[in-house]
C-alpha positions in Angstrom: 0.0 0.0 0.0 1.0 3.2 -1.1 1.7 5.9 1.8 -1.7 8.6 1.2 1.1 11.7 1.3 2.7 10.1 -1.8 -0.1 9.5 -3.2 -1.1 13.5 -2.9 2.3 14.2 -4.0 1.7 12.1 -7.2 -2.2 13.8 -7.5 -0.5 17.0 -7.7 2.4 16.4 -9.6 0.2 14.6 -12.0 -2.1 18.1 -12.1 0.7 20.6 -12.5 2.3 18.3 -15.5 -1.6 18.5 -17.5 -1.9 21.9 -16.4 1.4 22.6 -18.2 0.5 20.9 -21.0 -2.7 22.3 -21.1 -1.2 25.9 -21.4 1.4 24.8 -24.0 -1.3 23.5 -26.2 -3.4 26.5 -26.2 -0.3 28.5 -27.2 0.1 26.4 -30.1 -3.0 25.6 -31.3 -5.0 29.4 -30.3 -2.5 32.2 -30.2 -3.2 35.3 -29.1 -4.5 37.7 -31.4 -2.4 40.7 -31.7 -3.5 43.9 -29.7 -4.6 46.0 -32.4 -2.5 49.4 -32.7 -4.0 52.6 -33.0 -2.8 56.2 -33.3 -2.9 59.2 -30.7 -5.5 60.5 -32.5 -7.4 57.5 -32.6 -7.0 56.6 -29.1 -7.9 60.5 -28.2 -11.4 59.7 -30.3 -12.3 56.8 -28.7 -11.9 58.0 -25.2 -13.9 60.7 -25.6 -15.3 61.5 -29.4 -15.3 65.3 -28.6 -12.2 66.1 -26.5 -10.3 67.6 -29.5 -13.0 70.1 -30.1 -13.3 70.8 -26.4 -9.4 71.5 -26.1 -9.6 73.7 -29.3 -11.7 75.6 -28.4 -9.4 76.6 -24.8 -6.5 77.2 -26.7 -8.6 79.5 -29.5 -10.2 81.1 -26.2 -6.8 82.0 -24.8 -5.4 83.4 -28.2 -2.9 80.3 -28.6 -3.3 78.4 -32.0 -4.6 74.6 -31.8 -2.4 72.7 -31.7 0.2 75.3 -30.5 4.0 75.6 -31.2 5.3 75.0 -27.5 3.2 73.3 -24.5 4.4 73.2 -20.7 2.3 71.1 -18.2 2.8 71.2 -14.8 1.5 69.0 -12.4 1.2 70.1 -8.9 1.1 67.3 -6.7 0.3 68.9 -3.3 -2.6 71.1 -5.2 -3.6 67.9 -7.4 -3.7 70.1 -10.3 -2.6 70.0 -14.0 -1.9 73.0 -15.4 -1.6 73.4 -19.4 0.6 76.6 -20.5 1.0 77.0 -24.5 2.5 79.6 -26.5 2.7 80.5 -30.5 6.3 80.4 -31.5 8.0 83.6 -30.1 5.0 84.2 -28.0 4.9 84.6 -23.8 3.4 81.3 -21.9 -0.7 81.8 -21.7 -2.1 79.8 -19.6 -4.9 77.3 -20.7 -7.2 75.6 -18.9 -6.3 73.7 -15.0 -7.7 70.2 -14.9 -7.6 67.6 -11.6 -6.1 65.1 -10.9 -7.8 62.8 -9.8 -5.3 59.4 -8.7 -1.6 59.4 -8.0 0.6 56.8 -6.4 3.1 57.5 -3.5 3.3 60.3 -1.6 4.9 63.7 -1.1 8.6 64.0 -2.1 10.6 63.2 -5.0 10.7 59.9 -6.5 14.4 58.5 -5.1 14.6 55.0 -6.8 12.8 52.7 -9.3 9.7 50.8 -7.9 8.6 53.2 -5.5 5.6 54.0 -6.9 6.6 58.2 -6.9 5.8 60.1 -9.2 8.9 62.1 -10.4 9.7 66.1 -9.2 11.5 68.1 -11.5 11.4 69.2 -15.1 10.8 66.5 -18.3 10.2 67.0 -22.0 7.8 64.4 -23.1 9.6 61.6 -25.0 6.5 59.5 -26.4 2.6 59.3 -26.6 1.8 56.1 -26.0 -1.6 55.1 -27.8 -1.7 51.5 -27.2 -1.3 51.5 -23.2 -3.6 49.5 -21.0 -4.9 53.4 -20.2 -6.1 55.7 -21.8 -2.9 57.4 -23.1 0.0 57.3 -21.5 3.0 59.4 -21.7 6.7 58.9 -21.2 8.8 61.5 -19.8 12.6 61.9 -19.9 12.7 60.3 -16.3 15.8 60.5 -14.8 16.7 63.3 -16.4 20.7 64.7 -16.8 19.7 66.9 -12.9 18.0 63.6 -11.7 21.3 61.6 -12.3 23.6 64.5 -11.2 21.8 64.1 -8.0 21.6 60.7 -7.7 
């Protein structure tokens, strides 16, 4: 007679070997189909049809043409405020519209090292709009930048 904790042993062993299999075959036999990739625009339109009009007409409201030549957002943490600033080319900063902001991760202070969920303190140019993320539109900043690693 076979001792019963071997005989669990060779239950689950048994189980994690189909379950392997099972995963292999669907890999094989039902790929994934390829997330489909969209532009900024595209992604801008879907999450909301009449943004673009919406921001137009702040930037034509202000004097600044849509879309402008320069754009500065700042994003005030404490305050939980975005603030969009945009100028023609050899024209002052005018300032556009404030929106909320209305999640964040971490807490107060500078972001000091990767995975701690900060957001970063400091000045970034944007590097990419990213229309496929998992949200909305995401964008990636120039994070550390050359003062970050001067610090560091």
């Amino acid at each position: 007679m076979v001792p019963r904790s071997r005989t669990l042993t060779r239950l689950i062993a048994g189980g994690l070997a189909l379950g392997a299999l099972a995963f292999w075959l669907s890999k094989q036999h039902f790929p994934q189909k390829p997330k489909p990739v969209r532009t900024v625009k595209e992604a801008v339109k879907e999450f909301s049809p009449t943004g673009g009009q919406r921001v137009r007409q702040r930037f034509e409201a202000r004097g600044v043409a849509y879309p402008p030549a320069r754009v500065l957002i700042i994003a005030l943490k404490r305050e939980m405020k975005l603030e969009i600033y945009a100028a023609n080319s050899d024209e002052p900063w005018t300032w556009v519209h404030t929106y909320p902001i209305l999640a964040s991760s971490g807490h107060e202070g500078p972001k000091l090292q990767e995975g701690d969920r900060q957001v970063p303190e400091g000045f970034y140019r944007i590097e990419l709009l990213n229309p496929n993320s998992r949200y909305h539109l995401s964008l990636r900043v120039n994070y550390p930048s050359p003062h970050d690693i001067q610090r560091a």
